[in-house]
C-alpha positions in Angstrom: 123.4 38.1 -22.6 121.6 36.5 -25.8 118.5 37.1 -23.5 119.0 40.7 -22.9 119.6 41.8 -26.4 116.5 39.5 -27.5 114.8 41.3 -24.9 115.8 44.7 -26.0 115.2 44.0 -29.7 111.7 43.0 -28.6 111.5 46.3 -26.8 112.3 48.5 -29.9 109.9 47.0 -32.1 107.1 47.2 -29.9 107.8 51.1 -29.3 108.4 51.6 -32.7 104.6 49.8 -33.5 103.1 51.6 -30.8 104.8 55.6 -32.6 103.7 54.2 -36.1 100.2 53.4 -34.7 99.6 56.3 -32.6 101.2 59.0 -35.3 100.3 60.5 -38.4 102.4 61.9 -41.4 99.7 63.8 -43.1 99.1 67.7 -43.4 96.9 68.8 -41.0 96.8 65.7 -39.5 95.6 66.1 -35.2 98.0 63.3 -34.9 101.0 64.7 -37.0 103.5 66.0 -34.8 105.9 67.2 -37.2 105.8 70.8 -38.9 102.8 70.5 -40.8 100.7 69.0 -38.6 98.1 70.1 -35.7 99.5 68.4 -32.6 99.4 71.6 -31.2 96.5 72.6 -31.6 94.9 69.4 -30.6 96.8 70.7 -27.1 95.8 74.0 -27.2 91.7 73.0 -27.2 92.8 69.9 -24.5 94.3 72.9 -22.1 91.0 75.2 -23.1 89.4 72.3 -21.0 87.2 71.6 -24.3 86.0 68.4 -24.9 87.6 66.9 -28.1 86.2 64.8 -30.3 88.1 64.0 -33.6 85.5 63.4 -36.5 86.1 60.0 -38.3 82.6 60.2 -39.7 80.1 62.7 -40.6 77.8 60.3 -38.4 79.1 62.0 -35.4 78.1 65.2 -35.9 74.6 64.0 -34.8 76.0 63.2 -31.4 77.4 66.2 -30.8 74.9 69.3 -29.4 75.5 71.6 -32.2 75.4 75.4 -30.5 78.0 74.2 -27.8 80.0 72.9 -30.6 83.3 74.2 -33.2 84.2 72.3 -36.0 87.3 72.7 -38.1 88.1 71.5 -41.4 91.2 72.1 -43.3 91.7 71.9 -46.6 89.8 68.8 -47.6 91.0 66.3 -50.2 87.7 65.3 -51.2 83.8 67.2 -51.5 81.0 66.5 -48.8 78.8 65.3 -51.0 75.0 63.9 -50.1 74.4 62.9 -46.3 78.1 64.3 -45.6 76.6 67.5 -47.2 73.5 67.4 -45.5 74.8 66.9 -41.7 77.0 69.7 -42.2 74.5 72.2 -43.1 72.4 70.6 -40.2 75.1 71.6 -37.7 75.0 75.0 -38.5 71.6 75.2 -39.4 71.4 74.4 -35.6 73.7 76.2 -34.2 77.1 75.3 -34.7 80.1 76.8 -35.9 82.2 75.8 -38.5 85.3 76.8 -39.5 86.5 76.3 -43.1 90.2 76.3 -43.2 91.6 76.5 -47.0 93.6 78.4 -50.0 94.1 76.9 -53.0 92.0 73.1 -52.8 89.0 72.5 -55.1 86.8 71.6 -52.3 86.8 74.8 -49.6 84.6 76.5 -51.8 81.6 74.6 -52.8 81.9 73.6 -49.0 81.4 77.5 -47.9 78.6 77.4 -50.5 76.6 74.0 -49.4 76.6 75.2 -46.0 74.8 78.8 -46.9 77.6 80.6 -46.6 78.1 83.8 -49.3 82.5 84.1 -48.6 84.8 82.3 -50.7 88.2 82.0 -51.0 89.8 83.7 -53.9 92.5 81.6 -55.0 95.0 83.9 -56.0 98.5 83.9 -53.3 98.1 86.8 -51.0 101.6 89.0 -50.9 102.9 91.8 -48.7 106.2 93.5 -49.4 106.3 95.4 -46.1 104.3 93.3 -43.6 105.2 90.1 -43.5 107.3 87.2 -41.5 110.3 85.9 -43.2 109.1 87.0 -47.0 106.3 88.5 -48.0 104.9 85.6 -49.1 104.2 84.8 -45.2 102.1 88.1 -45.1 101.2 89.6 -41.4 97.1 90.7 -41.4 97.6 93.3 -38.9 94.1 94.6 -39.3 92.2 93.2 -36.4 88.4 93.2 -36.0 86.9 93.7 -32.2 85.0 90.1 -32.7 85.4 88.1 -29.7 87.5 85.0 -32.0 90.4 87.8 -32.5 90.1 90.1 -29.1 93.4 88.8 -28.5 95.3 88.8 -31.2 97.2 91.4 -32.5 97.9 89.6 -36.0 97.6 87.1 -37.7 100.7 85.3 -39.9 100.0 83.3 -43.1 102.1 80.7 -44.6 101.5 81.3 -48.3 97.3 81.7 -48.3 95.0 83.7 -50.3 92.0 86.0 -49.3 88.3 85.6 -48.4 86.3 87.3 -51.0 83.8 88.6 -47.6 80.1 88.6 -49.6 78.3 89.4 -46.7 80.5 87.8 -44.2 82.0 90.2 -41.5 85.7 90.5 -41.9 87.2 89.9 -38.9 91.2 90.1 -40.1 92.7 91.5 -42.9 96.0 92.3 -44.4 97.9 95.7 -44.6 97.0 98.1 -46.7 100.3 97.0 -48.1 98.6 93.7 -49.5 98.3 92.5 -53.5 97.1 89.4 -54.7 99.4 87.6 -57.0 97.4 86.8 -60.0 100.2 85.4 -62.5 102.2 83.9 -59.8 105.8 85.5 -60.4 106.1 86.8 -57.0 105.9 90.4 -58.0 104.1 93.2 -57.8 102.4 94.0 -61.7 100.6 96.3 -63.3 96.9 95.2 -62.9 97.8 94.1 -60.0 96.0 96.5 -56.7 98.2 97.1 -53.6 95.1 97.1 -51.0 93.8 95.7 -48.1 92.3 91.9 -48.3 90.7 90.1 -45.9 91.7 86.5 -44.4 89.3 85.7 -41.7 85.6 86.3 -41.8 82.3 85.3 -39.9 78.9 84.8 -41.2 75.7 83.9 -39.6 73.7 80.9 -40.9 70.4 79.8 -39.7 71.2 79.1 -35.8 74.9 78.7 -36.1 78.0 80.5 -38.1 80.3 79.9 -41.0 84.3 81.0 -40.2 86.1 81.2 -43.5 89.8 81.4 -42.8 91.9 81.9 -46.0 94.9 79.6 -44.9 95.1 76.0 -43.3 98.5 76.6 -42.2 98.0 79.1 -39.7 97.0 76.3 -37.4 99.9 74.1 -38.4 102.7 73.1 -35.7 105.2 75.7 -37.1 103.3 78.3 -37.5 100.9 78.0 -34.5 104.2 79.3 -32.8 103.4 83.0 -34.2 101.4 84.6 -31.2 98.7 86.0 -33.1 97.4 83.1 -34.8 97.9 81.0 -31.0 95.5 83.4 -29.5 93.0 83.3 -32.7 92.6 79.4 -32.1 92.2 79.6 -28.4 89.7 82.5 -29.4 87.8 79.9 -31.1 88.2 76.9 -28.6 87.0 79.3 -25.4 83.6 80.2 -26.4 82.9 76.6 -27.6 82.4 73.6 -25.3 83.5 70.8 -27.6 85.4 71.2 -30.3 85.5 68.7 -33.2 88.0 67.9 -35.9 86.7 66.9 -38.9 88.9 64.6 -40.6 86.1 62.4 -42.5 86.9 64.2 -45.8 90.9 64.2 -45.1 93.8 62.5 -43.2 93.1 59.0 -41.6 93.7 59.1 -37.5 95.8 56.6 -36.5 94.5 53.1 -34.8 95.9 53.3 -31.8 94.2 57.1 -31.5 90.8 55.9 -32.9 90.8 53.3 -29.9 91.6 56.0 -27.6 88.6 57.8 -28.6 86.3 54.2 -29.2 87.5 53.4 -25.8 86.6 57.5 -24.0 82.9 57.3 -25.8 81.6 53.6 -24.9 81.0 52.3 -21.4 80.4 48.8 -22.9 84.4 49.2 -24.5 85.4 50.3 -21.1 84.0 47.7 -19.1 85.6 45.1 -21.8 89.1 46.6 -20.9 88.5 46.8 -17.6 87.5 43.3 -16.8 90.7 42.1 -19.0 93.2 44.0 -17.2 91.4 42.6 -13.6 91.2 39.4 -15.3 95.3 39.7 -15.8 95.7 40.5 -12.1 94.3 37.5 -11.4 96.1 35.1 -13.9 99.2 37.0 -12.1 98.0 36.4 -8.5 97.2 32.6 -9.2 99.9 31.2 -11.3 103.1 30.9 -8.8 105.7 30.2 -11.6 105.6 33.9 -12.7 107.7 34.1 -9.9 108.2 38.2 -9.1 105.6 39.3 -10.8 103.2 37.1 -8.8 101.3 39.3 -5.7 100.8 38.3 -2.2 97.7 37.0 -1.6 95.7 35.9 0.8 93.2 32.6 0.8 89.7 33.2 0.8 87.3 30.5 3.4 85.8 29.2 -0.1 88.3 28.5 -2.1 88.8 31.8 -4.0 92.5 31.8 -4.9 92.0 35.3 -6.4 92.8 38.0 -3.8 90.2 40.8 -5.3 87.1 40.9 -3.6 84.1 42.8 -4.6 84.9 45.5 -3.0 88.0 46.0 -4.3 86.9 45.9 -8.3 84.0 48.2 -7.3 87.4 50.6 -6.1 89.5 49.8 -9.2 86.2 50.7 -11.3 85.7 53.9 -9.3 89.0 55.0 -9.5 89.6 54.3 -13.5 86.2 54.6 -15.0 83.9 57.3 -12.5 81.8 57.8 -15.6 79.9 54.2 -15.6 76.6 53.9 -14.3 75.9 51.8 -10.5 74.7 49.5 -13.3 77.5 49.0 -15.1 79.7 49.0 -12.1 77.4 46.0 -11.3 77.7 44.5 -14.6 81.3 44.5 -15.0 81.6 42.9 -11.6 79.1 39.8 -12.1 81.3 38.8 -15.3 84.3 39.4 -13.6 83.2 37.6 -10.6 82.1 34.2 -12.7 85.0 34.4 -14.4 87.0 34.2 -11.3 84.9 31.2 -10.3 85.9 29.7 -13.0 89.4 29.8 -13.3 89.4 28.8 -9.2 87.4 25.6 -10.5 89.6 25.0 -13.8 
């Protein structure tokens, strides 16, 4: 009995190190799956059959080929400054699209502005007395552009944003004509204040690529990504892109056991690593007899081999889990695995 609940002790801790590792608790955060995070969205691009790539760096955007590419930041906590700057404007310049996803942060602007783009958010909270989910501080932009990003969405729904002052962006969404920004902030309607209609989403062309300004993060958030309008806006986005990238250099951290999920995807030399340890533990398993159950049947080679996994059979195991390394790799992984096996038949 002292065994089991040792055992099951052990059990907890290690699934509660592997959550901690493999979650987030920030805003916005790809890995946050409460409310305010993107989980969903994260989903939403893996079901579009994109291939996702969650920027840790501003490095990566040179891997990435730039007019097959959308990249999203939202609301960043600090200003892409020098060579951060200077990559960013390089993947549009080139062809990419970026979308710039804030309201009331110090950074969305001079970001829009570095890049070459003439919108800007305005700063002021956008308010709708008669459209709107909930109050009208959740205002619906029922105004709907015929741009292929919003062909399928009926409306958008905010969660407390502001509007995109256009320049000569195209507006692609916009509140009702029911709209007003709230300049004071006392959640009413004042004199100098103009009941109109206000954009939220606009497009711009920049050298090869485009600038998206969207006028509030939260519209991708878990919660709100729920409101069918702003689901089909994001999976506007993701289906005329081949890779979409999340750009979290300037944000949230991604958790460690996510950022060796994605080390792991984009490095054949990581993958052959893993790959010869777990073979290498199917061996220490198939030679030691005192592991009792957990030891395989195996059958003795002519030479001595006590390990029952021939060539053959690792060239299958690496077919099956990694298709994407090279005949040279495959070739590689097997020679170390293969002298390592001679050597623990030796020890």
């Amino acid at each position: 009995m002292p065994e089991l609940i040792a055992g099951a002790y052990i059990a907890v801790v290690i699934i509660a190190i592997i959550v901690a590792a493999s979650t987030s608790g920030a805003a916005f955060g790809a890995f946050t799956f409460s409310w305010e995070g993107t989980s969903d969205l994260r989903g939403e691009a893996e079901s579009a059959d994109a291939d996702l790539r969650v920027i840790t760096d501003t490095e990566q955007y040179d891997e990435q080929p730039a007019n097959e590419s959308v990249a999203f930041v939202f609301s960043p906590d600090e200003r892409y400054d020098g060579e951060d700057r200077e990559r960013l404007q390089a993947f549009v310049e080139n062809g990419g699209t970026l979308v710039v996803a804030d309201a009331f942060g110090p950074h969305g602007n001079p970001l829009l502005e570095d890049v070459g783009a003439s919108a800007q958010f305005n700063g002021d909270p956008l308010r709708d007395e008669w459209y709107y989910y909930r109050s009208p501080s959740l205002p619906v932009a029922n105004n709907i552009g015929d741009h292929p990003y919003v062909a399928q969405s009926d409306e958008i729904t905010l969660n407390q944003g502001t509007a995109v002052e256009p320049g000569n962006a195209t507006v692609l969404a916009a509140s009702s004509e029911y709209g007003y920004l709230d300049h004071n902030r006392n959640q009413e309607l004042d004199d100098d204040e103009t009941l109109s209609t206000y954009p939220v989403v606009t497009a711009e062309n920049v050298g090869e690529g485009e600038v998206v300004a969207v006028s509030d993060p939260s519209i991708f958030i878990n919660v709100m990504l729920e409101r069918p309008g702003n689901q089909a806006f994001a999976q506007g986005l993701f289906a005329l892109h081949d890779n979409v990238l999340f750009d979290t250099s300037h944000s949230t951290d991604v958790p460690p056991t996510a950022m060796a999920v994605f080390s792991l995807r984009e490095s054949a030399a990581l993958q052959i690593l893993l790959g010869g340890g777990l073979l290498l533990s199917i061996a220490f398993i198939h030679r030691w007899p005192s592991l009792g159950p957990l030891r395989r049947s195996r059958s003795t080679s002519d030479d001595g081999d006590q390990i029952g996994m021939s060539d053959a059979e690792l060239r299958r195991v690496l077919d099956d889990h990694y298709p994407d390394l090279s005949e040279e790799q495959r070739d590689s992984a097997i020679t170390t695995i293969t002298s390592r096996k001679k050597e623990v038949n030796d020890d």
